[in-house]
N, C-alpha and C positions, 0 to 999 in steps of 0.2 A: 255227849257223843261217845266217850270214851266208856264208860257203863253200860252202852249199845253194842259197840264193838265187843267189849270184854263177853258178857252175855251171847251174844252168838257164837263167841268164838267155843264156849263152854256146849253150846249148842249142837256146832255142830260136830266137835271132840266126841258128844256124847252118842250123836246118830250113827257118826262114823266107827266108834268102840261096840255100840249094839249090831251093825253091820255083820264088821270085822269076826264075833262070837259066832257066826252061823257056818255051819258046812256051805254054804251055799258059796259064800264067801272068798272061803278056801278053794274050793274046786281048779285045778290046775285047769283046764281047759275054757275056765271063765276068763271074764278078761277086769272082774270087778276089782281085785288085788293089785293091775298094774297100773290102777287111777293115779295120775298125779297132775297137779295143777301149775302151768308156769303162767300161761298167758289165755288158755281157757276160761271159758265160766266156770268150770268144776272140776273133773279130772279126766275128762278127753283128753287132754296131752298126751297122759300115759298112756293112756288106752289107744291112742292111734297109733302111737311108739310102738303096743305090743301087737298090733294086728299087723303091722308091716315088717318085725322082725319075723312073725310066724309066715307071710306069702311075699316078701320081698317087696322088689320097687323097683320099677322101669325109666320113666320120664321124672323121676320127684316132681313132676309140677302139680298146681291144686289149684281147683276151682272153688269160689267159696260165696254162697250168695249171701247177702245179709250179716254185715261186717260192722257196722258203727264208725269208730273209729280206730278199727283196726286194733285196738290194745287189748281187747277182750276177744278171741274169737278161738275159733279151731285150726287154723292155718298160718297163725305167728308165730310161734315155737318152729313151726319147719320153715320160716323164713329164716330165722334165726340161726340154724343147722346148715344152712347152704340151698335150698328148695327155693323155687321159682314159681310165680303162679299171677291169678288174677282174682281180684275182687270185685264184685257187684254188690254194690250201695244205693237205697232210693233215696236217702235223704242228700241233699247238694253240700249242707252244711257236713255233715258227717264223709261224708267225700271230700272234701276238701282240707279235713281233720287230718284224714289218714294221709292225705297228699307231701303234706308238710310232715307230717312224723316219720312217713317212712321213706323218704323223696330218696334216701343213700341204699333202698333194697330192691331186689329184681321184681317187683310186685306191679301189676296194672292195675289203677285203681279205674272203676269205670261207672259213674253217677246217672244210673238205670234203676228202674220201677220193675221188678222181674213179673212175669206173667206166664199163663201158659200158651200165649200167640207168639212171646218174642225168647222162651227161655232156649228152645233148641238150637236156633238160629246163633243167640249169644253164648251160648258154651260149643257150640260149633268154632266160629272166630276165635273164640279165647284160647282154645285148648292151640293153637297154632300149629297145627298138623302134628303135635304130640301129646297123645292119650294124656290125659289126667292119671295119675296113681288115685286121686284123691279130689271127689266134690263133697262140698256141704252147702247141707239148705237150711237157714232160720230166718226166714221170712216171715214167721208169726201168724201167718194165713194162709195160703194157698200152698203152702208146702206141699201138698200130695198131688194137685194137678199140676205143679211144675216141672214137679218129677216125672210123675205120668208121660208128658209132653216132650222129654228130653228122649231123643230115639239114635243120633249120630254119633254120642262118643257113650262107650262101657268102660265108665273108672274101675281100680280096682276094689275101691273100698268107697260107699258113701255113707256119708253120716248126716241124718235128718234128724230134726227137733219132732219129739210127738209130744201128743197131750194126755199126759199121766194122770189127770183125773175121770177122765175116760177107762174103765177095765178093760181088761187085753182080752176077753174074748168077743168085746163087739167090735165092727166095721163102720165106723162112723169119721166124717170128713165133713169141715164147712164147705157149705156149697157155695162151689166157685161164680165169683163175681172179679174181676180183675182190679176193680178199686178197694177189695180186701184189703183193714188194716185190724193192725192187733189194739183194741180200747183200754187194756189191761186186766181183763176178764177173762173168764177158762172157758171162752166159746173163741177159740184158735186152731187152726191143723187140724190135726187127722189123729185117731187115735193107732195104739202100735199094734192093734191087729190088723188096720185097713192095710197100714202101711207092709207089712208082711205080706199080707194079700197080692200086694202092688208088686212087690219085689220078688213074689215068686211066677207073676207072669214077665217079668223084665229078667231073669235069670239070674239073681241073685238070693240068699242066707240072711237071715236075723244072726246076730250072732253075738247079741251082746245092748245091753244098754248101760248108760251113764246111773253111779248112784244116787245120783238126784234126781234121778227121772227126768231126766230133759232130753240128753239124745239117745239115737238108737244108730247100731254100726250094721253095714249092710255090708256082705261081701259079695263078690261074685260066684256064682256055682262051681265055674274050671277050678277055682282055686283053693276052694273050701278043706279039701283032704282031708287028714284026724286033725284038724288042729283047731277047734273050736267044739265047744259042749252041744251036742244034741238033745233031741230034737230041735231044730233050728225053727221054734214057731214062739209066738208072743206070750203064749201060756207058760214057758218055760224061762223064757228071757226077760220079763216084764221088772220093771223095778217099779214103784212107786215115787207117789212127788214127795221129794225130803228137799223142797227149795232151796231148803236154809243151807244143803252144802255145795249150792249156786252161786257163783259171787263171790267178792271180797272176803278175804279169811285173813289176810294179812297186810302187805304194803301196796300201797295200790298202784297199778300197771304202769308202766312207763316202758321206753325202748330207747338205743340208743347204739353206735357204732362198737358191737361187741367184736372183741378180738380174741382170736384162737391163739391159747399161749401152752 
């Protein structure tokens, strides 16, 4: 196991230094530079750090669908910080995880199957009469008719899982069926052109994806300003699947009653 770990950790040192070497990389107005990993799968942390230092933060709360147990996601690092929010989990077990690890933080944990008949309705409720700064969808399947479906609150930022073996210039999405699960196969979600597509009839910007190709950061249009690289379409924003800088890179998650000193 330890030969495993060592090995990828060389791995992904090695994808992240090829990265790192490109203009692309550098580009101040990318958001690939400010990845950093505390409680994400790969370096969304930073990267949501730096889209909300560039348009600010109203409510800090976050909506976040498809959590596990909560040690891995996009929305533990801002619980962490003082943020308030709620999680939607379909597995009972995996809700019930998170119940107990995070019982001492402002979080709702709430043991739901998201769909696109009940998503609007449950991010309605959750957001509790104040706007989301921040949703996120990894659902593994219907991701794009969830989103679709969501019409009552406009976060400032959402960040959705797309499917990086899919290229960004086609529109392709599994066809929705509500009993939608992920088998562990690359027939999942929506690819990051549809999803662009999607986001530029709902009023929101591409503006970025994860260097692992897993998520993509959406803004809203009021807020967009200079502060994000153009053109904001998937041809230009698209990263590739580098999995490997997905995941475990070091010790592995845990949480616990942090204190500001």
């Amino acid at each position: 196991m330890r030969s495993e770990q060592l090995l990828r950790r060389i791995h992904q040192s090695q994808l992240l230094s090829s990265l790192a070497a490109t203009p692309r990389f550098n580009d101040p107005l990318r958001l690939l530079s400010s990845g950093y990993k505390v409680y994400s799968e790969g370096y969304e942390d930073g990267m949501i750090a730096e889209v909300f230092r560039r348009i600010g933060t109203t409510s800090r709360r976050f909506i976040e669908f498809g959590v596990q147990s909560g040690l891995e996601c996009n929305t533990t690092f801002l619980l962490v910080q003082g943020w308030s929010g709620a999680w939607i989990e379909g597995s009972a077990a995996s809700a019930r995880e998170a119940r107990t690890a995070f019982a001492s933080f402002p979080v709702e944990i709430h043991n739901d199957f998201v769909t696109a008949e009940n998503a609007d309705e449950l991010i309605s409720r959750l957001a509790d009469e104040a706007e989301p700064d921040l949703l996120s969808i990894d659902i593994d399947s219907n991701d794009y008719w969830v989103w679709k479906a969501i019409t009552s609150v406009r976060p400032r930022l959402v960040v959705i899982e797309y499917n990086a073996t899919l290229p960004p210039h086609v529109r392709k999405t599994m066809a929705y069926d509500p009993r939608n699960t992920w088998d562990g196969g690359n027939y999942f979600g929506a690819s990051l052109g549809a999803l662009a597509a999607l986001a530029e009839t709902k009023g929101y910007a591409l503006v970025g994806c994860s260097p692992a190709g897993v998520n993509a950061f959406f803004v809203r249009d009021d807020l967009l300003g200079d502060h994000f690289c153009r053109p904001c379409t998937a041809i230009n924003h698209y990263e590739p699947p580098r999995y490997l800088l997905a995941g475990p890179a070091g010790h592995r998650p845990a949480i616990g009653p942090w204190v500001e000193v």
